[in-house]
Structure formats: C-alpha cells, structure tokens
MDAnalysis code that builds the backbone (N, CA, C; Angstrom):
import MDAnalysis as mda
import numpy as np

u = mda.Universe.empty(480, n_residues=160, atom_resindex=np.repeat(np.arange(160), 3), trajectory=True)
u.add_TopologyAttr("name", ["N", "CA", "C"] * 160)
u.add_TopologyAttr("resid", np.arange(1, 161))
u.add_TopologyAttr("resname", ["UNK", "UNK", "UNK", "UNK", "UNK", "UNK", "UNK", "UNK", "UNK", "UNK", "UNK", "UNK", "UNK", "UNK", "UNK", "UNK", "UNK", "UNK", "UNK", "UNK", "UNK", "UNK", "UNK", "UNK", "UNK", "UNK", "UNK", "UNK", "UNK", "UNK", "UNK", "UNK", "UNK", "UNK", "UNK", "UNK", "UNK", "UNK", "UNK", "UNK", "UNK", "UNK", "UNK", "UNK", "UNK", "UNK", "UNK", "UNK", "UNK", "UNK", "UNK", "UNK", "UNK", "UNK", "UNK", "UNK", "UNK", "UNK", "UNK", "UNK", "UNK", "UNK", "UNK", "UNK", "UNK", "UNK", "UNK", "UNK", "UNK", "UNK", "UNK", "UNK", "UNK", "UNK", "UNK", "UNK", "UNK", "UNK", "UNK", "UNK", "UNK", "UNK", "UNK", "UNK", "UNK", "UNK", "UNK", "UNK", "UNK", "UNK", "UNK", "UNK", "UNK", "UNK", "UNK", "UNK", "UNK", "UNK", "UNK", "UNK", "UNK", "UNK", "UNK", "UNK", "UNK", "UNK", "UNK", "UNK", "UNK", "UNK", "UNK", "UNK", "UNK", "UNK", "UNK", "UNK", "UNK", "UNK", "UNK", "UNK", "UNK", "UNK", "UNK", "UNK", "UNK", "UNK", "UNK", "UNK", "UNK", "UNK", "UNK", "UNK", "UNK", "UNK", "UNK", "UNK", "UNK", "UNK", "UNK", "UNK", "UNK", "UNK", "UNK", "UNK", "UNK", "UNK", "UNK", "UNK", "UNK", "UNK", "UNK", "UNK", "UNK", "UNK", "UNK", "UNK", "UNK", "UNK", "UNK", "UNK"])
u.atoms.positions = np.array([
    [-24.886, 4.111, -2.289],
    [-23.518, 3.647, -2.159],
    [-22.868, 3.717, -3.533],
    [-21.999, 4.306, -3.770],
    [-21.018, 4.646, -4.975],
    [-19.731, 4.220, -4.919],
    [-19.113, 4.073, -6.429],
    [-17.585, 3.537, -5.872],
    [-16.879, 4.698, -6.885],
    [-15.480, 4.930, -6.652],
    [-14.804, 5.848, -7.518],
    [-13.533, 5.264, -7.560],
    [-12.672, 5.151, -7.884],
    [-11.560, 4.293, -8.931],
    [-10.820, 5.447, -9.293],
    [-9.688, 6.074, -8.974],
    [-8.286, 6.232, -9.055],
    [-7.191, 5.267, -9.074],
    [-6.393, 6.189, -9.975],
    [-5.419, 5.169, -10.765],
    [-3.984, 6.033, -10.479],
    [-2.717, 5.451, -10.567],
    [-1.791, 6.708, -10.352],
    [-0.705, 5.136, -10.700],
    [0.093, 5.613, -11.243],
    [1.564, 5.341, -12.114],
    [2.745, 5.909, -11.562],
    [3.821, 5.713, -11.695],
    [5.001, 5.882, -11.594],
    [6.156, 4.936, -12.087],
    [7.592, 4.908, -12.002],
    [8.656, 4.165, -12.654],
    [9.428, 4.604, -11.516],
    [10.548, 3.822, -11.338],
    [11.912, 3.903, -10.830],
    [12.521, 2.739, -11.300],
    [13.977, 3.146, -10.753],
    [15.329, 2.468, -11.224],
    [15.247, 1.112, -10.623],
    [14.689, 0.670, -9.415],
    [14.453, -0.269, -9.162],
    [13.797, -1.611, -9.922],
    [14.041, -2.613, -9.676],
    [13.528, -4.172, -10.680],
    [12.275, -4.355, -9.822],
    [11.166, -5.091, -11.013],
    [9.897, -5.183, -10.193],
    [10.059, -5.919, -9.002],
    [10.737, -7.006, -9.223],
    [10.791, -8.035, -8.204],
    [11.405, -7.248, -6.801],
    [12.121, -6.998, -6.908],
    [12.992, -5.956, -5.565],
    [11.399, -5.090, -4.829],
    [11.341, -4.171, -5.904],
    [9.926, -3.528, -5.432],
    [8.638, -4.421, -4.517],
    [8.467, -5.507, -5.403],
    [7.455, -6.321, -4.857],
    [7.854, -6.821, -3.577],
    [9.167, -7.260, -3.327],
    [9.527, -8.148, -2.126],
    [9.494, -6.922, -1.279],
    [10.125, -5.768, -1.462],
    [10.099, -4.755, -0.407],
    [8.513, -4.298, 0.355],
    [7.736, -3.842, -0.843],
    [6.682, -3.269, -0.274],
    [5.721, -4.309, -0.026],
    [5.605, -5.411, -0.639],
    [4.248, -6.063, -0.594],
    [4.987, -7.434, 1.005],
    [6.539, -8.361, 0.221],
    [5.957, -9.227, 0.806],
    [7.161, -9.057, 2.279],
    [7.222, -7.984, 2.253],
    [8.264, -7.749, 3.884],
    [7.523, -6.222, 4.087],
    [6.468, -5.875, 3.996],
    [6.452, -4.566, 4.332],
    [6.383, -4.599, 5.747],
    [5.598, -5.859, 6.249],
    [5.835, -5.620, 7.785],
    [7.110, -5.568, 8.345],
    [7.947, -6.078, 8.005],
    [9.591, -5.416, 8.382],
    [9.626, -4.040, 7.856],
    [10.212, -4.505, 6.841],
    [10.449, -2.878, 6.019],
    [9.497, -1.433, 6.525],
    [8.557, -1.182, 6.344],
    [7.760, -0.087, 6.857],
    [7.683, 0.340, 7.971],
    [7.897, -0.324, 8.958],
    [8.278, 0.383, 10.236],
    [9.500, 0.718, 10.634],
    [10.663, -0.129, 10.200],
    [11.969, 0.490, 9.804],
    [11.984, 1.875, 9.443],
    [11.446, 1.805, 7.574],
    [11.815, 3.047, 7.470],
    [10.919, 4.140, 7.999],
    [10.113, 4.126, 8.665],
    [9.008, 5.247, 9.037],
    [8.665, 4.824, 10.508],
    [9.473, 4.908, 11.417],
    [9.330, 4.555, 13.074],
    [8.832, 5.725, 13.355],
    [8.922, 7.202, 13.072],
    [7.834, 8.035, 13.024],
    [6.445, 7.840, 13.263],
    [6.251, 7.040, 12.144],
    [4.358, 6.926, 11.870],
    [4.286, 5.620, 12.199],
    [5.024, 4.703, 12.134],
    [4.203, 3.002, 12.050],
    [4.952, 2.415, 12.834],
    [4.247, 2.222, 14.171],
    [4.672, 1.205, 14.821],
    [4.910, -0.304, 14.791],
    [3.797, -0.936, 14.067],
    [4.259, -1.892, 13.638],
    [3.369, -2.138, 12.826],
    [3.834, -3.447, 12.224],
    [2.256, -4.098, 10.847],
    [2.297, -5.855, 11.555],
    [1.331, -5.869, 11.970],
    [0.997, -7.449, 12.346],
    [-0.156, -8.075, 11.477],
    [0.428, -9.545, 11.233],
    [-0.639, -10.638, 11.125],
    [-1.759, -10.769, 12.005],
    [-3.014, -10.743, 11.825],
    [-3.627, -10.934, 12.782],
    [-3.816, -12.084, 12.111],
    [-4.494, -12.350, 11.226],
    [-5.366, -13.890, 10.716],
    [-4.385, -14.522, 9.318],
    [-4.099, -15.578, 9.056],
    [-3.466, -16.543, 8.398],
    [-2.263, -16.807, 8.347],
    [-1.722, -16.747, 7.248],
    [-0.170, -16.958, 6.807],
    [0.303, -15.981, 5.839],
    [-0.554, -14.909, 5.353],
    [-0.123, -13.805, 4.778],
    [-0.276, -13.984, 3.447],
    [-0.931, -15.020, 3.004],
    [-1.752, -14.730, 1.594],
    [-2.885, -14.536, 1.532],
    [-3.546, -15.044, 0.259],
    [-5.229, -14.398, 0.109],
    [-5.628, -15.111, 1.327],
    [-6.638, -13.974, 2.011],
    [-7.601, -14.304, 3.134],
    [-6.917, -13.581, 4.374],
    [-5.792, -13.677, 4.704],
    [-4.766, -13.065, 5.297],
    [-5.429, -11.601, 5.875],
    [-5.050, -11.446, 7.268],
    [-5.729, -9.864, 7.851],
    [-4.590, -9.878, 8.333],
    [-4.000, -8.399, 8.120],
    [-2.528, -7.745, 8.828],
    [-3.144, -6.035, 9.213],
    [-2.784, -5.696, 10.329],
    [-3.289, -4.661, 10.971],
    [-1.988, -3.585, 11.037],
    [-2.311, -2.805, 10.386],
    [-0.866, -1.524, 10.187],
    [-1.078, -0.678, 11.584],
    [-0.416, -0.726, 12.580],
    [-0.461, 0.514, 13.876],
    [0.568, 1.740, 13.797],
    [-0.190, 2.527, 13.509],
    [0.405, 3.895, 14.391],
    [1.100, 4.359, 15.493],
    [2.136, 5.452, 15.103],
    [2.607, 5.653, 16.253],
    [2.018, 6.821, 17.077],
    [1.842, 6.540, 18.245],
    [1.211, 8.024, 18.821],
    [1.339, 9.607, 18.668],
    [-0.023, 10.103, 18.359],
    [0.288, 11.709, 18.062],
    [-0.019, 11.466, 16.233],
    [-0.182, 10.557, 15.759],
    [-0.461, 10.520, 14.345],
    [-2.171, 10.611, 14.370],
    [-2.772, 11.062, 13.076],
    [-4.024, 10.775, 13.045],
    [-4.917, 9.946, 12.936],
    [-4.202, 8.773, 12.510],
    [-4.609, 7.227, 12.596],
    [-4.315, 6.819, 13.820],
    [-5.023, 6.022, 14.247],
    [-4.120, 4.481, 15.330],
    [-3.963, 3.286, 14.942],
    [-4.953, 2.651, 13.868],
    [-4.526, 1.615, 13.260],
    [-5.505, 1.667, 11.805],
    [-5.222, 0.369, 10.773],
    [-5.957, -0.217, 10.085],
    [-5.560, -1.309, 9.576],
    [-6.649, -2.042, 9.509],
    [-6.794, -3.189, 8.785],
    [-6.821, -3.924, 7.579],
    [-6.265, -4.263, 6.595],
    [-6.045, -4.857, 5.447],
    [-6.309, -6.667, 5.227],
    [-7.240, -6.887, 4.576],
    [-7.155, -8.123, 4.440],
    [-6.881, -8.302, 2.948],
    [-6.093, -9.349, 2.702],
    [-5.338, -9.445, 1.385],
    [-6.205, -10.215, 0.596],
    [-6.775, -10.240, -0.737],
    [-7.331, -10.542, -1.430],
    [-6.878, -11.114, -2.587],
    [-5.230, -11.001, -2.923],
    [-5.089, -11.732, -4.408],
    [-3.347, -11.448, -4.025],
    [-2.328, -12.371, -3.851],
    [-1.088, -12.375, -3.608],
    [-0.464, -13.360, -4.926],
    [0.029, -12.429, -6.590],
    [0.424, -12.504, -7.005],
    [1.896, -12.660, -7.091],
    [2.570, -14.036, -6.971],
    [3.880, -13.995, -6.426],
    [4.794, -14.011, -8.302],
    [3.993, -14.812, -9.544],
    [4.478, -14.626, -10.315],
    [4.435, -13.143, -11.523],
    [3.190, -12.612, -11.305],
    [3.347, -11.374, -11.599],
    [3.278, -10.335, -11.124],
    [3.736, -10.376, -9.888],
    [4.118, -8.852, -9.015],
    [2.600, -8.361, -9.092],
    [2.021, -9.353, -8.391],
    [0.171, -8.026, -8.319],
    [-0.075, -8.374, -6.903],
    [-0.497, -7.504, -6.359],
    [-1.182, -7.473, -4.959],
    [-2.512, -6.705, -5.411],
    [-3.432, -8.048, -4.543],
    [-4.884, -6.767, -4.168],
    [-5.114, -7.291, -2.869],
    [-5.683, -6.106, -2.490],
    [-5.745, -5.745, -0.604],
    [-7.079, -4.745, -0.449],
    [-8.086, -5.112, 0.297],
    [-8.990, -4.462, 0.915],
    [-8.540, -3.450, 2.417],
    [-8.611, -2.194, 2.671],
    [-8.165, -1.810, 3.502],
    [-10.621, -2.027, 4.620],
    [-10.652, -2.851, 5.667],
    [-11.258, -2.814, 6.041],
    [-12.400, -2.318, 7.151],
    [-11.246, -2.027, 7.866],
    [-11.412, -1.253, 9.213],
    [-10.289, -0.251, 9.159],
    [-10.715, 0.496, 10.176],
    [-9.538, 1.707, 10.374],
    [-10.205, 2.791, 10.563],
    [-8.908, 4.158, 10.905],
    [-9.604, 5.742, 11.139],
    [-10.318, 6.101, 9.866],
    [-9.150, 5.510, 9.071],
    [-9.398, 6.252, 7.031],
    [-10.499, 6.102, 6.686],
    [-11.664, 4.984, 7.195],
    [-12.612, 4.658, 6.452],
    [-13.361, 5.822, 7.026],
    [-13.685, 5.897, 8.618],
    [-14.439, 6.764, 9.319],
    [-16.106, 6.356, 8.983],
    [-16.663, 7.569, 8.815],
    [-18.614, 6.815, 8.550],
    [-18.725, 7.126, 7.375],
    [-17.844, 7.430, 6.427],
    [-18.274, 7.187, 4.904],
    [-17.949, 6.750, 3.860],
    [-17.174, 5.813, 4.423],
    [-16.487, 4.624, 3.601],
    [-16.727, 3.416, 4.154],
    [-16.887, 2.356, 3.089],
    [-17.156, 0.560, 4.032],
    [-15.756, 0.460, 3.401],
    [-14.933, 0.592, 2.760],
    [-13.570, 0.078, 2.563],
    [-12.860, 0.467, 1.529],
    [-11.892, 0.498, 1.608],
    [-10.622, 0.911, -0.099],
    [-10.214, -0.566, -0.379],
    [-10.658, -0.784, -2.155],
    [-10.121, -1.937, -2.173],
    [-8.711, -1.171, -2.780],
    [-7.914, -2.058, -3.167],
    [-6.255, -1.531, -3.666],
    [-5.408, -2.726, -4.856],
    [-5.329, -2.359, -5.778],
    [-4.406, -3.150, -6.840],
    [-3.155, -2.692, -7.197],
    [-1.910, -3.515, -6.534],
    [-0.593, -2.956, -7.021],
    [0.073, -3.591, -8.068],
    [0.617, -3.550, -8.881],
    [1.056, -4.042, -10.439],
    [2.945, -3.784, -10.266],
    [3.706, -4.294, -10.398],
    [5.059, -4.301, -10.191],
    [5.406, -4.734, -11.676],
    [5.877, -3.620, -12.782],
    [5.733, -4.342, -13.965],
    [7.272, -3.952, -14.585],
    [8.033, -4.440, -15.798],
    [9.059, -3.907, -15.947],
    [8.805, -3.106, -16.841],
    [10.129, -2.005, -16.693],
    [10.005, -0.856, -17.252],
    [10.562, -0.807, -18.975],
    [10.484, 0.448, -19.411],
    [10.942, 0.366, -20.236],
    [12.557, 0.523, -20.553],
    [12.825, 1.191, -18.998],
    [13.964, 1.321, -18.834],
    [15.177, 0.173, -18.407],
    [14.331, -1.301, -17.970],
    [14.264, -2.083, -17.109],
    [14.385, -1.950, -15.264],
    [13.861, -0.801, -15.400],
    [13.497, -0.517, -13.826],
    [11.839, -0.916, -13.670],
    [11.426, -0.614, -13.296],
    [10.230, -0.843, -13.073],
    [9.129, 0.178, -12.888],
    [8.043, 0.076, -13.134],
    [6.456, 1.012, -13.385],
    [5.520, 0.259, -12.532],
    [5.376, 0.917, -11.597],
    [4.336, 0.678, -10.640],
    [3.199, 1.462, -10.500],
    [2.016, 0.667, -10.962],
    [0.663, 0.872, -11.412],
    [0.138, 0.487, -9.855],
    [-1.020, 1.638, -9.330],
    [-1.927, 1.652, -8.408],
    [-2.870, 1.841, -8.472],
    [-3.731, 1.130, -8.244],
    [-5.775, 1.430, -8.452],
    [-6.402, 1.502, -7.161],
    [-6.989, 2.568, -6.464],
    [-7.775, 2.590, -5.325],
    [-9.006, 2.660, -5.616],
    [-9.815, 1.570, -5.512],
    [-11.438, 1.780, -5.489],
    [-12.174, 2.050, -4.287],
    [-12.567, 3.198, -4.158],
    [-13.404, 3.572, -2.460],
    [-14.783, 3.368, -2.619],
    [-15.377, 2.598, -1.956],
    [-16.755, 1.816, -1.732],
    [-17.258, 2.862, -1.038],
    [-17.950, 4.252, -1.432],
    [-18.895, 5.238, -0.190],
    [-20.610, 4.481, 0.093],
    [-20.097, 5.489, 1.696],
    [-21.503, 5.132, 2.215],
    [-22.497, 5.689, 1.607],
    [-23.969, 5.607, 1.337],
    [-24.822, 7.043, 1.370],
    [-24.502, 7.482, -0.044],
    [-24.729, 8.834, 0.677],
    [-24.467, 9.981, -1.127],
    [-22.872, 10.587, -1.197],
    [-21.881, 10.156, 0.209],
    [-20.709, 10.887, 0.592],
    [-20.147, 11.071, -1.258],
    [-19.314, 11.526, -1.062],
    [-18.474, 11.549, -2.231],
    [-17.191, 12.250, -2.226],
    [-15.788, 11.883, -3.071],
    [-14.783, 12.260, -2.332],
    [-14.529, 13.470, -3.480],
    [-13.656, 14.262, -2.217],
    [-12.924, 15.311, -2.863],
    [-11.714, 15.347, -3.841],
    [-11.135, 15.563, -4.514],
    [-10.273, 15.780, -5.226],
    [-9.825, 15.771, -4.439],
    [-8.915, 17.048, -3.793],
    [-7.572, 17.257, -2.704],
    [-7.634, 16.388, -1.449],
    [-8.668, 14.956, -1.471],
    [-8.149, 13.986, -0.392],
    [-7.915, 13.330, -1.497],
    [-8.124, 12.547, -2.469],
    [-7.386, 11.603, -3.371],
    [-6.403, 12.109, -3.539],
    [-5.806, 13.271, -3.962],
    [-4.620, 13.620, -3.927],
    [-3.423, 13.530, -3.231],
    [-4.201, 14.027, -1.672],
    [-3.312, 13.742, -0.382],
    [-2.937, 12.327, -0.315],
    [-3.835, 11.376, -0.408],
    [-3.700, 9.740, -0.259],
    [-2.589, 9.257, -1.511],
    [-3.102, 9.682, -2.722],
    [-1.617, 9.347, -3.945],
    [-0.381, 9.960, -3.198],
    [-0.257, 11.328, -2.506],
    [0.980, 11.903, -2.697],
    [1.773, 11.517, -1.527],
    [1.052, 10.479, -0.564],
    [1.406, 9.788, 0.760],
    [1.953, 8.659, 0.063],
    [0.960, 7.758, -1.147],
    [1.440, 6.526, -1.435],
    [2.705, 6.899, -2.105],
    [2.707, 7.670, -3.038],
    [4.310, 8.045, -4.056],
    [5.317, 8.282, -2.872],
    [5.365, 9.043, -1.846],
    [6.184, 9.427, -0.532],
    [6.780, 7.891, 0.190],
    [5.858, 7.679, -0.154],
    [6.516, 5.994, 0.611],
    [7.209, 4.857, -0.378],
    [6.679, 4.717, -1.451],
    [7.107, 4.426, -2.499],
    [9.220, 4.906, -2.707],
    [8.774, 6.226, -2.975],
    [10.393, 6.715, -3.136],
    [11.411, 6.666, -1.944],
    [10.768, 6.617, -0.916],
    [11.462, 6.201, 0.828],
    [11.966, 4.799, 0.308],
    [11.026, 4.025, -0.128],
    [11.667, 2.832, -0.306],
    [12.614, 2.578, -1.362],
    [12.788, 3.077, -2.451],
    [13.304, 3.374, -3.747],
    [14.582, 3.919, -3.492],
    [14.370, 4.896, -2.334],
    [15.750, 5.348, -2.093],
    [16.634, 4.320, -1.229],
    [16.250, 3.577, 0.184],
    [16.397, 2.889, 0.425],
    [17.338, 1.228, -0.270],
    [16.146, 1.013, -1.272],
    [16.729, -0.072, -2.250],
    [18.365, 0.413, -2.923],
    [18.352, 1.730, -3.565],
    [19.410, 1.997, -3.685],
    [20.484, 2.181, -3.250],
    [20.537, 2.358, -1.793],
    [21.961, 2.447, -0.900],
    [22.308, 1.732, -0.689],
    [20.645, 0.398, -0.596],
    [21.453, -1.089, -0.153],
    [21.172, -2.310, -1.935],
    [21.672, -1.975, -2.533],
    [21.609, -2.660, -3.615],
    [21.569, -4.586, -3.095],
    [22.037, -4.848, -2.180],
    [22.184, -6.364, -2.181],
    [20.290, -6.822, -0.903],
    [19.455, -5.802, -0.815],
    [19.145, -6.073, 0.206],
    [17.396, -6.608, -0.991],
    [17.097, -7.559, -0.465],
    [16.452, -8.185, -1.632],
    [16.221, -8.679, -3.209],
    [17.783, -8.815, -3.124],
    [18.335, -9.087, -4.389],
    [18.213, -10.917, -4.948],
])
C-alpha cells in the first residue's frame, strides 16, 4: 500500500472568503446549480456538515460516476482550509482505499486569492498512478474551480 501526494495551485480575482463559502461551505447548493449536467445533487448523509460529517456527491445519469462519498475531516472556518477524505465511490474502484484532499483559500498577492490543493491517494497493493490520470483529476478540479470564479463574477453580491 503506497500513498502519492499531488499538489496544484492557482489564483483568481476572487477574495478567499467568497471562494471558501462558494466551494466548500454551499457547494451542495452551488455545484449542482452550476453543473446540472453532471451532479445531481450533494447530500448530507451523517452530521451537521463539519468534521465527522459524510455528504454523498450524485451523478447525473450517462456520467461515469454515480456517486461518492466524502467525509469531512478538518472544517477550517477561520483560515479557509478544508480537509475531506473522498471514501467510497466509482473513483476509488479496487485500487484505491481513498483520496484524502486539503484545500487552502489564501490571499493573494493581488488581493484575490491562491488556492492551494493537495490530493493524497492511499493505493491498494503495488497499483500505482499514472501521470495522465492525475492530470485529468487536476484539470477537472481547475474546470470547476473557474465555473465558479466565473460565476462569482457576474454575481459580485452573491456571497459577499
């Protein structure tokens, strides 16, 4: 069993706090809004939505997922940090026991904000991952990221 640790960065015009409230603590609103395409919905299954907290992301049909599971592990409300175990799901499949995940909402230099991501994948066995799936998985997370970024910007008052 091995673990591997990717890291991936970015900035936008957006304020950390805006960022954080969007993606971390309304994503179950927000994310199926903007992507009724792919995500049917994101439910609570277990708590009140801090540490310990299990929320189950569903798919919309015809996607390659149908669901997964996230249980939240560290809900940083004063410094914009989320960590989240993704637990169950298609993504893990038989050679993964789980992605843990650290999001960082920090201000910029611009005073927009730099959002720092760490995925640690826990493999089964001897599996080991490819380059061009870590890639695919960053270039999904940045894709959703700027959906929302763009978003924040049209509606400037909408988590303000």
């Amino acid at each position: 069993m091995g673990v591997a640790s990717y890291t991936q960065e970015f900035t936008c015009p957006i304020s950390p706090a805006r960022m954080f409230k969007a993606l971390i603590l309304d994503s179950n609103n927000l994310i199926p809004k903007l992507f009724p395409q792919i995500v049917k919905s994101v439910d609570l299954i277990h708590g009140d939505g801090g540490a310990g907290s299990i929320e189950q992301v569903n798919f919309t049909e015809g996607t390659d997922i149908k669901y997964v599971k996230h249980r939240i592990d560290e809900l940083d409300r004063v410094n914009l940090v989320c960590r989240y175990t993704m637990i169950e799901g298609d993504p893990l499949g038989e050679k993964l026991e789980s992605i843990a995940y650290e999001v960082r909402f920090e201000v910029g230099s611009d005073g927009g904000c730099d959002c720092k991501m760490t995925s640690s994948y826990l493999m089964l066995g001897d599996f080991t991952l490819k380059e061009e799936e870590i890639k695919a998985g960053q270039d999904k997370a940045r894709g959703i990221y700027k959906v929302v970024e763009a978003y924040l910007l049209e509606n400037p008052h909408v988590y303000a």
